[in-house]
N, C-alpha and C positions, 0 to 999 in steps of 0.2 A: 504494500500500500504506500502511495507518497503521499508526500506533506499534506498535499494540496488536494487529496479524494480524506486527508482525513479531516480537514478541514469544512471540506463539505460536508462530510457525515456529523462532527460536530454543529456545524448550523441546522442540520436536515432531525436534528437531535432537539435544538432550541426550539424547532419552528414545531414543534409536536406540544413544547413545553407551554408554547405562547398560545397554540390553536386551544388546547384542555383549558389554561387558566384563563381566558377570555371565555368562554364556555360557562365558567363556573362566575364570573360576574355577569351572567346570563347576555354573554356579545354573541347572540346567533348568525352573525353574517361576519365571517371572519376569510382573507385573503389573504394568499403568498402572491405580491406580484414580481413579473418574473419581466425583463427585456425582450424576447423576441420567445416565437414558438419556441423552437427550438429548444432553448434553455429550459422552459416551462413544462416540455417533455421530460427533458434526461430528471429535472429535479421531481414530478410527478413520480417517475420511475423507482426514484430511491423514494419519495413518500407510501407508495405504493401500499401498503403494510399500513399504514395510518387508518384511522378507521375516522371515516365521513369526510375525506377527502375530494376532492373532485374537480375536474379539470372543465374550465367554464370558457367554452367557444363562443365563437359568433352562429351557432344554430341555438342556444342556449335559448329557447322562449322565456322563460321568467324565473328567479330566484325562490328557492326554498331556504329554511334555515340549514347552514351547515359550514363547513369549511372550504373553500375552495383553492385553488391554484390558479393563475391566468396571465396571458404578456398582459405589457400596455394597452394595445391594440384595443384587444377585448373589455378593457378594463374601464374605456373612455365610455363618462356617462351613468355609471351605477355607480354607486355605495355601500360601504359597509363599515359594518361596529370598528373592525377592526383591520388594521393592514399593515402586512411585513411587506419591505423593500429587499429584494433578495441580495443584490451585489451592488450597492451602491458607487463603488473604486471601480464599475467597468465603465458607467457611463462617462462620455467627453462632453467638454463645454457646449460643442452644436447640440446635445440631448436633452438640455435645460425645458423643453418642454416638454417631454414624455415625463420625465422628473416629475414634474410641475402636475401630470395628467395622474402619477402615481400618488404623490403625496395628497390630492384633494378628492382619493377617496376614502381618507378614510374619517370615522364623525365621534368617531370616542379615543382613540390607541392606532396610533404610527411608530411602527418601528423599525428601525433601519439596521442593516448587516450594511457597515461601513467597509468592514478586510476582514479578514481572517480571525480575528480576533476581539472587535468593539461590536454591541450590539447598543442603540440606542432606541428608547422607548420615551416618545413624546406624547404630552397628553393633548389633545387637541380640544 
């Protein structure tokens, strides 16, 4: 294992921890958003295992309560209790609005995976 898949699994560890306790302050609409597909798969894949996960497309007709996963893309326009920022340190200065589109969904609990190491939890 390298550094940097254990590092993942350490967030993919936190983001189980943030989904339960947002839960338990009754946040039924809770989100990992993610940068592009892509990403939002491979990290789906390691949540896999999480129970009431879910991967929220653009077929998605309407929200139920639960946990989801989703990029930006899908993300422009709904809300939720609560919202994790997955890799903060890959977006560049031109991403300031996808940023922008990620951080203003969330209406209770923002929290951001800055690196490898800082988790920050903003109350909104």
């Amino acid at each position: 294992m390298t550094l940097e898949q254990f590092f993942i699994l350490q967030k993919i560890e936190k983001v189980k921890e943030i989904f339960l306790s947002q839960q338990a302050k009754n946040h039924r609409l809770n989100t990992l958003i993610c940068k592009n597909a892509n990403e939002t798969e491979a990290i789906y894949f390691e949540l896999n295992h999480a129970a009431g996960v879910t991967v929220l497309n653009a077929e998605a007709e309407s929200l139920e309560y639960g946990n989801y996963i989703v990029d930006i893309k899908n993300a422009k326009g709904l809300e939720f209790d609560s919202v994790i920022i997955w890799d903060f340190d890959s977006y560049s200065d031109a991403d300031y609005k996808l940023l922008y589109v990620a951080m203003t969904r969330a209406l209770h609990n923002l929290y951001v995976f800055t690196n490898n190491e800082t988790i920050l939890n903003l109350t909104v």
